[in-house]
N, C-alpha and C positions, 0 to 999 in steps of 0.2 A: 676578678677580671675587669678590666678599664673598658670604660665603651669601647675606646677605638679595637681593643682586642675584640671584644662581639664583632663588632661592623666587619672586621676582615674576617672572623671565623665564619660571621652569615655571609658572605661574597664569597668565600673559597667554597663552601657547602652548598651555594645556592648561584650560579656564574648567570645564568640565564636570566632569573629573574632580578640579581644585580643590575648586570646590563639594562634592562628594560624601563627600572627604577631609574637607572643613571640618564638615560636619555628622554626619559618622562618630565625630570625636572628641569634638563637643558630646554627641552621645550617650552614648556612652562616660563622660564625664568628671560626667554628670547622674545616669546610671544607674548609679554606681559609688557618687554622692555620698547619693543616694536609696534606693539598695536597703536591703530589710527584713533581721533575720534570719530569718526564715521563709523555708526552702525551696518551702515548699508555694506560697506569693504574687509569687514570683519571676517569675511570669508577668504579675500584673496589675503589678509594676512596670515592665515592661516596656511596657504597653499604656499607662499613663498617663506612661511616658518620650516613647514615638512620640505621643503626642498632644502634650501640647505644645510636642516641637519639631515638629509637624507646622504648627502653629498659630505659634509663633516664625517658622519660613522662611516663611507666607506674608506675617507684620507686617513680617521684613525684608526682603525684596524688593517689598515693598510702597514700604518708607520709601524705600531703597535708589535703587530706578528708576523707582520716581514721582513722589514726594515730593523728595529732596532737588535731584533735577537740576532741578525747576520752580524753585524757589526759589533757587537761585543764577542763572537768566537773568531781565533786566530785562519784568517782567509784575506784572498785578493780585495782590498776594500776598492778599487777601481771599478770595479762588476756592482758592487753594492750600491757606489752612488750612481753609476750610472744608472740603476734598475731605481732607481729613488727620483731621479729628475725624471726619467721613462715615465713612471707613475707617475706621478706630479701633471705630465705631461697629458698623458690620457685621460686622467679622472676631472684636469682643468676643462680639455676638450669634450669630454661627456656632458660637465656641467654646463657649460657654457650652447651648447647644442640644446640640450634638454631646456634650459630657460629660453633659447629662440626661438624653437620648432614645438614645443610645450605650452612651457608657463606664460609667455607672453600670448601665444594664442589664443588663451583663457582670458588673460587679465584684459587684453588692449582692444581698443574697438579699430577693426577692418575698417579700409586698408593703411598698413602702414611699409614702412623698410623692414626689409631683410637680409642679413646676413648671410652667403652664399657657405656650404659647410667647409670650400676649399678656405675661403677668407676667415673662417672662424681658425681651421685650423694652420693656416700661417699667420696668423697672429699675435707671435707669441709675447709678446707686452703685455697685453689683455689679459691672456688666458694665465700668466705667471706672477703679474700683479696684481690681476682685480679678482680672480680665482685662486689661485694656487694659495695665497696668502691670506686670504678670508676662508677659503675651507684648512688651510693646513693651522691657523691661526687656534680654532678650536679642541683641531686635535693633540694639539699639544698639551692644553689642558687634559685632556682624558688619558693620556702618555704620563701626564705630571701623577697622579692619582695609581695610576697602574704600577707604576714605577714602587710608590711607596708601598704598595702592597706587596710587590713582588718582592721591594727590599728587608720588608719586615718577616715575610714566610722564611726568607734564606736565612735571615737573621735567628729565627726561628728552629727552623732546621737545625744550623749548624751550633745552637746551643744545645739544643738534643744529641745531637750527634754528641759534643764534646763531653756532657754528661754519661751518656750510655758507656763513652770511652774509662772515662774517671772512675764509672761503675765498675768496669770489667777489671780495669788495673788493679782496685778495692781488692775487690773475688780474689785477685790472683795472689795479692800480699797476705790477704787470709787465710788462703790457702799453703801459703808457704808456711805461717808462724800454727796452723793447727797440726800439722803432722811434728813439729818442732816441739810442742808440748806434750801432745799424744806420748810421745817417743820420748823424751824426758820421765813421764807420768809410768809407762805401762816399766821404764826402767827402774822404777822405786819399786813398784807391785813385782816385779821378778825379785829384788833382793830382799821382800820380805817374804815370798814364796821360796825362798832357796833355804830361811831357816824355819820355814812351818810355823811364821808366825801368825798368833791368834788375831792380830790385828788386819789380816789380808783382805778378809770376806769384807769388813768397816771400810779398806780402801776401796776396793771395787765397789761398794754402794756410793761413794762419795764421787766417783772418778765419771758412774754412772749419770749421778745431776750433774756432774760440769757439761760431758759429753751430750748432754740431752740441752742445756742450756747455748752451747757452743753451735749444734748441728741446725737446733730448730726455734731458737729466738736471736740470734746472733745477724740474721741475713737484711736486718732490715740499716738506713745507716746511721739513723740513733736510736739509742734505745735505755729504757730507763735508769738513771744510775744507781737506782735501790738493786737492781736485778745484778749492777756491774759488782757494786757491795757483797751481796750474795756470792754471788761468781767468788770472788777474790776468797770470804772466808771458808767458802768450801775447798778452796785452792790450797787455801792454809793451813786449814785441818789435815788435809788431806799429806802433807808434807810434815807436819807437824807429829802424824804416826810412823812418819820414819826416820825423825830425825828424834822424837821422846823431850826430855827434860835436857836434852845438849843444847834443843836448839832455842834462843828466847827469841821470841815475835810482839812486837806492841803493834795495833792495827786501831787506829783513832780516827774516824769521819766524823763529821761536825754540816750540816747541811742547813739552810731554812727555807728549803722545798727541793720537792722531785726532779731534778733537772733530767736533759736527757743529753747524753755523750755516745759519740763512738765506741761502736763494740771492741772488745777484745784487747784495745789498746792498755790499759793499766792492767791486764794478766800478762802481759806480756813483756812488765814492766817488771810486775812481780818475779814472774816464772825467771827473768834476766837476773834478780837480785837473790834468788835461792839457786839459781845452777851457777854462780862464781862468787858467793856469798857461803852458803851452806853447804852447795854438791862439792866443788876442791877445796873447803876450808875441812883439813884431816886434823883430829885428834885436840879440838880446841870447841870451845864455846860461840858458834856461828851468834850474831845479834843482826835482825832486818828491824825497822821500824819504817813504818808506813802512817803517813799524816793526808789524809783524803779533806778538802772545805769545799763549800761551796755557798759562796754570799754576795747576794745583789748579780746572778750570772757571772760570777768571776770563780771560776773553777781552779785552785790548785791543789798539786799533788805531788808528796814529797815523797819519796823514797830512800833510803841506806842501809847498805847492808854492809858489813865488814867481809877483810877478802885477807888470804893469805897470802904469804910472800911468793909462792911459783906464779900467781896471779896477777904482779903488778908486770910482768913482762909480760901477760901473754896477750895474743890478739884478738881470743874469741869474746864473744857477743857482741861484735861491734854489728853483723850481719844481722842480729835480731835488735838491737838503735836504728839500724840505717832501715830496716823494714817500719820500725817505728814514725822515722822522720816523714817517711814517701805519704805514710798514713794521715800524718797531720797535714803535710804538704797539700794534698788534696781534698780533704775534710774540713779544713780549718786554714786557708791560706790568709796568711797575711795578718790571723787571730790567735796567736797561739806565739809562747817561747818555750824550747824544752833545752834544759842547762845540764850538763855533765859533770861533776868534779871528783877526783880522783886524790887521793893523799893514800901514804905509805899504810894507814890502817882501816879504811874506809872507802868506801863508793856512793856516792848520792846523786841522786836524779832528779832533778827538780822540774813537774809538767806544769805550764798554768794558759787555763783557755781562756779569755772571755766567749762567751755561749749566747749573748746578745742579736750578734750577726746571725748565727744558726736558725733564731727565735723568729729573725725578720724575714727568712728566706722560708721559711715555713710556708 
């Protein structure tokens, strides 16, 4: 966290004793700038220091939290400035009253002139130039400050917001592509339960660690890639007892360190490459090969699997790509290429992230 982040997080947590800090130093910084050398009047500058910042804090919080939040929501702005000169108007004639009938009483030695209150208040040159614009002078400053804090909270805000959104959209694409494999998966376990094979009880232990890996380390939005590796072979295994010595799989990762990626998304690449690779390829010898690296933060990830002929016309899994694509869109914007290519005996998938950016936003 940067100072300036502390300084607003302690003013938003602490308003009160901001404020008091803030006008502790406009004092200080006026009454330092101000003072006479005479010891002796060190006290009236003191008295005409608190007067007008007494008179500044009430033109800025005047502007502050009346004036300016009217005027940025859609209303009559004709009411607005009139209610702005209004003020302007009163708080000139208070001050101006308060240093006649006051401050000067203090300060000036009997008898001198006075200003009658009718004359103070048609006055208005005086009270608009030599008031208005020496207290309203200050509080623009304290408006200038306000402003930037207020524009960093929103800023703030609506990057949370937009995150929480990105989050939810996440859940929901996951949510699509688990019941999508669920339901691919429980459809291999029914056709190896239709012949009482001994291999059934093996899938449902295997099907068991995906499901346990998918429901209860999956939720967070990266997560380690040794875990996604795991995933994947249990994936494979798990396909591999129903498809026997028909189906040949090569699965090659090559890493020099743990990275961390997006869950779910290379099972889903996989699960794509064995349901129009191995689940429609009928009465032939299905081939996937899978090439996983990762060096220097640069993640790629090769997939191909072979496809049969009813499969170069058809249009499904394009719904489980495009689920793919929204994934990276939002995960990986602007960091990632994912390539598709397609020939008469083959399907290859080409993912590749740099995970760099991911590393900095940590």
């Amino acid at each position: 966290m940067t100072p300036f982040e502390k300084i607003i997080n302690f003013a938003t947590a602490h308003r009160i004793t901001t404020h008091v800090i803030f006008w502790v130093f406009i004092f200080i910084m006026f009454f330092s700038k101000n003072t006479s050398s005479d010891p002796e009047e060190l006290w009236v500058d003191v008295l005409y220091t608190v007067y007008y910042e007494i008179f500044s804090m009430i033109g800025a919080y005047f502007l502050s939290y009346r004036i300016l939040p009217r005027l940025m929501t859609p209303q009559k702005y004709n009411w607005v400035w009139a209610e702005l000169f209004l003020g302007a108007y009163i708080i000139s004639a208070a001050a101006r009253i308060t240093m006649v009938y006051g401050v000067e009483t203090i300060t000036r030695t009997p008898p001198f002139p006075q200003e009658s209150i009718q004359e103070i208040l048609t006055d208005l040159p005086t009270l608009f130039v030599s008031y208005s614009l020496h207290i309203l002078s200050l509080s623009i400053f304290f408006i200038f400050i306000k402003l930037i804090k207020d524009q960093y909270i929103i800023q703030k805000r609506s990057l949370l917001l937009e995150k929480q959104k990105a989050e939810t959209e996440l859940k929901i694409l996951k949510a699509q592509l688990n019941p999508h494999f669920l339901f691919n998966t429980l459809n291999n376990i029914y056709s190896l339960s239709v012949v009482n094979s001994p291999i059934t009880s093996q899938s449902i232990a295997v099907l068991s660690e995906i499901l346990d890996c998918i429901l209860y380390r999956c939720s967070s939005t990266y997560v380690p890639l040794t875990q996604e590796i795991t995933l994947l072979e249990n994936y494979i295994s798990l396909e591999k007892l129903r498809y026997g010595d028909r189906l040949s799989v090569v699965f090659n990762h090559e890493m020099d360190q743990n990275g961390m990626i997006a869950p779910l998304i290379l099972l889903s690449l996989v699960d794509n490459a064995f349901k129009h690779g191995a689940g429609e390829d009928i009465g032939s010898a299905p081939k996937i090969e899978i090439d996983l690296k990762l060096v220097n933060n640069n993640f790629e990830f090769t997939i191909r699997n072979t496809i049969c002929k009813t499969e170069l016309e058809a249009e499904s899994g394009k719904i489980g790509l495009n689920n793919i694509i929204q994934q990276l869109d939002k995960i990986y914007p602007e960091n990632y290429t994912f390539n598709v290519t397609k020939t008469d005996e083959d399907f290859t998938a080409v993912l590749k992230i740099n995970l760099t950016s991911q590393y900095n936003l940590a």
